[in-house]
N, CA, C and O atoms as a GROMACS GRO file, in nm:
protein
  324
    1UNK      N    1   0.084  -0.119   0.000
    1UNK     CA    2   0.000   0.000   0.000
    1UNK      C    3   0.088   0.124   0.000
    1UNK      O    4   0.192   0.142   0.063
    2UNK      N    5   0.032   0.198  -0.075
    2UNK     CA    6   0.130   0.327  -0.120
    2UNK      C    7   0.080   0.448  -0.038
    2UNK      O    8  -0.038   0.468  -0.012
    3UNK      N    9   0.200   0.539   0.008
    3UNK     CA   10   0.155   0.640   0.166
    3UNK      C   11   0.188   0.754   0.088
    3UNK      O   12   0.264   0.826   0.153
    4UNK      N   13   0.160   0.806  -0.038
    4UNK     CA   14   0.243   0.916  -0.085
    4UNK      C   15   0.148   1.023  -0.006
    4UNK      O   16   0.041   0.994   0.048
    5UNK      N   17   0.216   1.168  -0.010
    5UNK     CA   18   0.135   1.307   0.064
    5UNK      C   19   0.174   1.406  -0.033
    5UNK      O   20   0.287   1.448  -0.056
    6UNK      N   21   0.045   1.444  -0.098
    6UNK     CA   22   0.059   1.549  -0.193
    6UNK      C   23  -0.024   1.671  -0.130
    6UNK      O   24  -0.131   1.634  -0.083
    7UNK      N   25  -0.005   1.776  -0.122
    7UNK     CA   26   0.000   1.903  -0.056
    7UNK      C   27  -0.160   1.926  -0.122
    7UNK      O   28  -0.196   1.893  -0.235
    8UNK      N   29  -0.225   1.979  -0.034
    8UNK     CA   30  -0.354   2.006  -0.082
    8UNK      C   31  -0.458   1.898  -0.143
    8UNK      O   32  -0.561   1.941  -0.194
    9UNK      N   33  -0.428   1.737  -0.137
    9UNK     CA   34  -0.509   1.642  -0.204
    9UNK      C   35  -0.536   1.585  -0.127
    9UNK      O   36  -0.489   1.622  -0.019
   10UNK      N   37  -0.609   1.483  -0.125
   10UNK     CA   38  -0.638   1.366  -0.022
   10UNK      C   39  -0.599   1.286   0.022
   10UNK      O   40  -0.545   1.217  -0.064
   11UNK      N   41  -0.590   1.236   0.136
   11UNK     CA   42  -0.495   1.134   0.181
   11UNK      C   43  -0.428   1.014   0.041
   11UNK      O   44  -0.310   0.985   0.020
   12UNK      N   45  -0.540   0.972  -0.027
   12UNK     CA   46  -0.547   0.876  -0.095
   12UNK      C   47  -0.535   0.878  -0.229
   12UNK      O   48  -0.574   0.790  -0.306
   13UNK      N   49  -0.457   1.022  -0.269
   13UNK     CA   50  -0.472   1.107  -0.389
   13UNK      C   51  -0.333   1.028  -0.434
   13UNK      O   52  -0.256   0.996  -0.344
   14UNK      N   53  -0.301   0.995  -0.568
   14UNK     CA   54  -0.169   0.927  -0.638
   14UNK      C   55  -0.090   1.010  -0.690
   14UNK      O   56  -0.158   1.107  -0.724
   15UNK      N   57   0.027   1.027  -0.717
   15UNK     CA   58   0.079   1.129  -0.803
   15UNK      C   59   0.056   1.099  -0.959
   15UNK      O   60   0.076   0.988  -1.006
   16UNK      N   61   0.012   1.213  -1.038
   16UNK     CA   62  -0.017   1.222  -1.164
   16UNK      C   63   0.133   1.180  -1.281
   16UNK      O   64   0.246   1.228  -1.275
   17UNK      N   65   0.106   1.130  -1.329
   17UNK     CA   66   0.238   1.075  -1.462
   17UNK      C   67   0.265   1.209  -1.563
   17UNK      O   68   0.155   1.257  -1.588
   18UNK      N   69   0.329   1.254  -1.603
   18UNK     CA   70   0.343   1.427  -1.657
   18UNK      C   71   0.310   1.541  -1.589
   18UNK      O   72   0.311   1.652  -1.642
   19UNK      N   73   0.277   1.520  -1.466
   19UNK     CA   74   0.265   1.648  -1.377
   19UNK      C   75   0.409   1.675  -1.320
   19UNK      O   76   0.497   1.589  -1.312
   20UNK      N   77   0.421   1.830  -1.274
   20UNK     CA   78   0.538   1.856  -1.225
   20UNK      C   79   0.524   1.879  -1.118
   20UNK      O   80   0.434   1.955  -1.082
   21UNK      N   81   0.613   1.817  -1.026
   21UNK     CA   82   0.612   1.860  -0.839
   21UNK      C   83   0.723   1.917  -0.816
   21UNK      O   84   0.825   1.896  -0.882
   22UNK      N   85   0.713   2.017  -0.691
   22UNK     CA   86   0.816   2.022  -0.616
   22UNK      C   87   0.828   1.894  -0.482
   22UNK      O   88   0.739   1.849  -0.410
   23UNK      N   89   0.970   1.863  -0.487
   23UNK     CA   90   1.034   1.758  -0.405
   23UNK      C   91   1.047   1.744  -0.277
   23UNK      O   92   1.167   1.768  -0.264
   24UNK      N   93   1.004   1.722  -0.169
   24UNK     CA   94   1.050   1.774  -0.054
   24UNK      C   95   1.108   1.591  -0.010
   24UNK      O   96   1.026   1.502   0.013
   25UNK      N   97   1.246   1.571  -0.008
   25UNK     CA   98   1.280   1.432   0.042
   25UNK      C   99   1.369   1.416   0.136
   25UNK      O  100   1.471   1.485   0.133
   26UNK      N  101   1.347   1.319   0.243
   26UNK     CA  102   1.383   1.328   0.363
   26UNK      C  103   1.534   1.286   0.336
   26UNK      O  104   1.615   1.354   0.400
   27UNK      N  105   1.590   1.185   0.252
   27UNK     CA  106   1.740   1.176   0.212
   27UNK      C  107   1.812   1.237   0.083
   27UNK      O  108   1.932   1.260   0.077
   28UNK      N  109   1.735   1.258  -0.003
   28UNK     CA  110   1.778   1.358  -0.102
   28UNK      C  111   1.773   1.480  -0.150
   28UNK      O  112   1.842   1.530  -0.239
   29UNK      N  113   1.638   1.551  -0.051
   29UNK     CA  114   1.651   1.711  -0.024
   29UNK      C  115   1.550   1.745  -0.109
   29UNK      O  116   1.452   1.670  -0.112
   30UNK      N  117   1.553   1.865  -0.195
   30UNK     CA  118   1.429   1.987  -0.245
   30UNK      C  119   1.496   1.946  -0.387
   30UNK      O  120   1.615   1.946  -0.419
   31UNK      N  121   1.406   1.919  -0.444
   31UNK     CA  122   1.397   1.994  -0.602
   31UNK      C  123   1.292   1.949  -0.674
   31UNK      O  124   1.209   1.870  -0.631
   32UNK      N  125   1.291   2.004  -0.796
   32UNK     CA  126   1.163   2.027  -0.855
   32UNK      C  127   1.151   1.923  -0.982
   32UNK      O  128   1.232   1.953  -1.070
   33UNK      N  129   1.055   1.787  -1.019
   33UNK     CA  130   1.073   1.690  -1.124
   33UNK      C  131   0.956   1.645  -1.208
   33UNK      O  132   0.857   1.609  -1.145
   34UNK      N  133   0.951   1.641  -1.318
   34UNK     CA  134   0.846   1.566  -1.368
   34UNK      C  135   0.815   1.464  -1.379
   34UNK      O  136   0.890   1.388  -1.440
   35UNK      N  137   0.680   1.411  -1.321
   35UNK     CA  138   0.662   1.243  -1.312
   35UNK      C  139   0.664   1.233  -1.449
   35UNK      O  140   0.626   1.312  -1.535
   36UNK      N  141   0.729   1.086  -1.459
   36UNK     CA  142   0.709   0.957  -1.582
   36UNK      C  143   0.664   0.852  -1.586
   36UNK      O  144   0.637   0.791  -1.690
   37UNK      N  145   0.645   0.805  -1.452
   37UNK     CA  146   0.598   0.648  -1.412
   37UNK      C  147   0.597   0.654  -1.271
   37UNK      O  148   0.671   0.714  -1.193
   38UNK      N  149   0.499   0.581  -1.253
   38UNK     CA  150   0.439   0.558  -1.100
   38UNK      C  151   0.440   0.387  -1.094
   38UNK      O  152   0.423   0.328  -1.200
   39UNK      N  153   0.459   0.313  -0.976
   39UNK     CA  154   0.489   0.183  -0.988
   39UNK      C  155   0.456   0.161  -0.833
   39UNK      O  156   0.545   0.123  -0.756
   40UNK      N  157   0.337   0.184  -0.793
   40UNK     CA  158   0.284   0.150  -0.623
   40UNK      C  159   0.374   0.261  -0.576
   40UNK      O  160   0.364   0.377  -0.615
   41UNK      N  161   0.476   0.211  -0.475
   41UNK     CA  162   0.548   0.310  -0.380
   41UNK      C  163   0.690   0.380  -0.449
   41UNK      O  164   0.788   0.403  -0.379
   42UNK      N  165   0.685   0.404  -0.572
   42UNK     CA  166   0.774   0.407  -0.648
   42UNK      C  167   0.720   0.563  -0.746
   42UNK      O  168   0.606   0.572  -0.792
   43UNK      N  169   0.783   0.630  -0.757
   43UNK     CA  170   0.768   0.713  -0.851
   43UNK      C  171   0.887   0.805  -0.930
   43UNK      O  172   0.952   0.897  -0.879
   44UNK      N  173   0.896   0.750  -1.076
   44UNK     CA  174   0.987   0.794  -1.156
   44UNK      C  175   0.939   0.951  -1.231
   44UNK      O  176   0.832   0.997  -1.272
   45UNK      N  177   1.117   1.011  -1.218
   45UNK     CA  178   1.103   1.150  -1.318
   45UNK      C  179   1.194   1.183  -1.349
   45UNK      O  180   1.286   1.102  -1.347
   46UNK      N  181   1.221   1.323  -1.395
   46UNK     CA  182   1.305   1.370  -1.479
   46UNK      C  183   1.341   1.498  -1.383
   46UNK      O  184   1.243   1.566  -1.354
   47UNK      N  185   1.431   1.528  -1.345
   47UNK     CA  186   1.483   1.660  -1.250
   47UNK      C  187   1.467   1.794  -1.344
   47UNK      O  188   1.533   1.814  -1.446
   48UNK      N  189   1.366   1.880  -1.293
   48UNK     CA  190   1.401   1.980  -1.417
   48UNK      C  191   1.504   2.109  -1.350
   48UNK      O  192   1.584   2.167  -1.424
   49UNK      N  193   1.488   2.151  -1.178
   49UNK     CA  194   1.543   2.161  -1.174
   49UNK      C  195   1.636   2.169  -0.991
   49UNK      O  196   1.548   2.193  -0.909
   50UNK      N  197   1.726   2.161  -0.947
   50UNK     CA  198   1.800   2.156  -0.836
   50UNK      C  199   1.872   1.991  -0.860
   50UNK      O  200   1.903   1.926  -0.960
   51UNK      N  201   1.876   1.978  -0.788
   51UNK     CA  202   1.984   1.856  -0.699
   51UNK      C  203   1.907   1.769  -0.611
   51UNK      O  204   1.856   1.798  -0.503
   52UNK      N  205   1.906   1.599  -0.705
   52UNK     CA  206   1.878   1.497  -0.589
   52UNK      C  207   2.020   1.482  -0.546
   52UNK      O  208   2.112   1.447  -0.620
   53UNK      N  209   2.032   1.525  -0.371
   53UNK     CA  210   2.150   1.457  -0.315
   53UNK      C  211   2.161   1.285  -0.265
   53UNK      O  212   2.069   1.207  -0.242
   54UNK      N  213   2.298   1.265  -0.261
   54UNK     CA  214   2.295   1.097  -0.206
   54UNK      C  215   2.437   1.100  -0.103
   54UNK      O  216   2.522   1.188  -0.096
   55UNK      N  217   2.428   0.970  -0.029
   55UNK     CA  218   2.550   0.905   0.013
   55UNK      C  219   2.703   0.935  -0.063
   55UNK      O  220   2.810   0.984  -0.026
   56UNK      N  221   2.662   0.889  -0.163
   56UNK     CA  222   2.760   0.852  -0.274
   56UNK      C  223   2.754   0.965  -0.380
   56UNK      O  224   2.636   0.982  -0.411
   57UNK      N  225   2.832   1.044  -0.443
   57UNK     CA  226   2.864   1.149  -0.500
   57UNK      C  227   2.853   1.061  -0.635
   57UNK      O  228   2.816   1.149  -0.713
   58UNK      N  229   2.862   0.935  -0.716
   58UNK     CA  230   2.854   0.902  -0.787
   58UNK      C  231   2.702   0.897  -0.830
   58UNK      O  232   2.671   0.913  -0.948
   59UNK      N  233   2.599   0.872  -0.724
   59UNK     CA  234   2.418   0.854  -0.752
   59UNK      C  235   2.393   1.031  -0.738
   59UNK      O  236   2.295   1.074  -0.800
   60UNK      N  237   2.457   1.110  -0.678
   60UNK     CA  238   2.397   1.276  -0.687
   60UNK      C  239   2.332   1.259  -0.815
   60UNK      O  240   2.380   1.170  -0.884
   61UNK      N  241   2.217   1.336  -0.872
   61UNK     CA  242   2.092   1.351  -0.964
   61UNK      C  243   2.110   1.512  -0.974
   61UNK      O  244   2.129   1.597  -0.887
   62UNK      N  245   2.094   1.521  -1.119
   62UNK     CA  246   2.089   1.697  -1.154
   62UNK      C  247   2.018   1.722  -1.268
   62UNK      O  248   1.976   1.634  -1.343
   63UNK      N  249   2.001   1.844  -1.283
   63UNK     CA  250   1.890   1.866  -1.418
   63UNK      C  251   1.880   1.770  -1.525
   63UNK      O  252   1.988   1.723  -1.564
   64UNK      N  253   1.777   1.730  -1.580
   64UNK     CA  254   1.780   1.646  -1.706
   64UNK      C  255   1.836   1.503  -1.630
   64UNK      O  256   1.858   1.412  -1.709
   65UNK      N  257   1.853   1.482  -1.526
   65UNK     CA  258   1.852   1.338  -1.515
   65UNK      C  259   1.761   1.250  -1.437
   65UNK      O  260   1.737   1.290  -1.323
   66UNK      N  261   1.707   1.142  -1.473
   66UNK     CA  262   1.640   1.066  -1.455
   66UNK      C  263   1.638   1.045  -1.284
   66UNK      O  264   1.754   1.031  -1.244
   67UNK      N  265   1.529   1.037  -1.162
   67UNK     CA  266   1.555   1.039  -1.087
   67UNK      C  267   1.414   0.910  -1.028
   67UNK      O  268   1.317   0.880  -1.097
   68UNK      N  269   1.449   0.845  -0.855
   68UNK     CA  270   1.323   0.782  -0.820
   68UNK      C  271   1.352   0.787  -0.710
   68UNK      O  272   1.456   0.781  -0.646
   69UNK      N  273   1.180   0.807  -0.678
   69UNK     CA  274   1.178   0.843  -0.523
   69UNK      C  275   1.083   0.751  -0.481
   69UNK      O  276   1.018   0.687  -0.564
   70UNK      N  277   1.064   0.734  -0.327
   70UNK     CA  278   0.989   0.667  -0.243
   70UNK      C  279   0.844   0.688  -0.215
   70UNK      O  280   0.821   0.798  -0.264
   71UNK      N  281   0.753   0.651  -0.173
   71UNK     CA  282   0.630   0.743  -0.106
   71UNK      C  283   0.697   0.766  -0.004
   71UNK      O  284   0.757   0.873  -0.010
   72UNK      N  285   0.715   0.692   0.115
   72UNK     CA  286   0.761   0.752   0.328
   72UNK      C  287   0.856   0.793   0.290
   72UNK      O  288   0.931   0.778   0.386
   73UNK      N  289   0.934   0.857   0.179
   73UNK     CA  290   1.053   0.972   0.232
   73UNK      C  291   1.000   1.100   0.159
   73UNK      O  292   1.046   1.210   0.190
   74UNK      N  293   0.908   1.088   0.066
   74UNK     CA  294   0.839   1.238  -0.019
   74UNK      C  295   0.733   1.312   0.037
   74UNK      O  296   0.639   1.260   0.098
   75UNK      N  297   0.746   1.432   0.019
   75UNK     CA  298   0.650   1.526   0.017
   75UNK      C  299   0.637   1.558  -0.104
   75UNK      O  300   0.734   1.596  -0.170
   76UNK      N  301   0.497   1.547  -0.161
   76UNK     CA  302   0.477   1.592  -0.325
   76UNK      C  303   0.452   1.757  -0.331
   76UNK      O  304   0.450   1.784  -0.211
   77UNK      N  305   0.434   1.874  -0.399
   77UNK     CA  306   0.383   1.973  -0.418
   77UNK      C  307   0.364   1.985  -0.562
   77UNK      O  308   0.467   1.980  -0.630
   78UNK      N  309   0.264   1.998  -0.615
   78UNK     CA  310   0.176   2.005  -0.774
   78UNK      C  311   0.228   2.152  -0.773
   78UNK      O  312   0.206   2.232  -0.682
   79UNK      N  313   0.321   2.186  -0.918
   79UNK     CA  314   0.355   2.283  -0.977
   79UNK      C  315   0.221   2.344  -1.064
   79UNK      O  316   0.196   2.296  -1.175
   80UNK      N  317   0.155   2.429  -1.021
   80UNK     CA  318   0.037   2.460  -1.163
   80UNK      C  319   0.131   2.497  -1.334
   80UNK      O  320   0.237   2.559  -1.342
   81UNK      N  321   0.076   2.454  -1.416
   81UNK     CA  322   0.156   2.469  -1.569
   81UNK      C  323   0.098   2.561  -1.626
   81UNK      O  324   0.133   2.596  -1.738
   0.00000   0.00000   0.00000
C-alpha cells in the first residue's frame, strides 16, 4: 500500500504521470521533477530543476537526469503549468 502526501489532495490522492512537483525528500533534499511512471510506492522523473542529493557522489541527480523516489521519504507539491 502506497503512503504518498501530496500538498492540498487527499490522503489517498496518487501522483499524476506528466505532472510537475516540487520535491521535498527526507534523504535527497528539495527539487523540482516531472513524473514519468508511478509503480505503487515508487515514482519515476526527470529533474528539471536543483539537486537529488545521495551518500555517494557518484548517484547525486541533476537537471535532465532521470531520478526515483519513495512514497515515506516524499513530500509531493503540484507545480500549476
Amino acid at each position: 500500500m502506497s503512503a504518498w502526501v501530496i500538498a492540498g489532495q487527499p490522503s489517498d490522492a496518487l501522483p499524476i504521470v506528466g505532472q510537475l512537483y516540487d520535491v521535498r525528500h527526507s534523504r535527497k533534499g528539495n527539487f523540482r521533477m516531472r513524473a514519468t511512471a508511478l509503480h505503487g510506492e515508487w515514482l519515476m522523473g526527470v529533474i528539471e530543476t536543483g539537486v537529488a542529493k545521495a551518500v555517494m557522489s557518484y548517484n547525486v541527480r541533476g537537471e535532465g537526469d532521470e531520478v526515483t523516489v519513495r512514497d515515506v521519504h516524499s513530500y509531493l507539491i503540484e507545480v500549476p503549468s
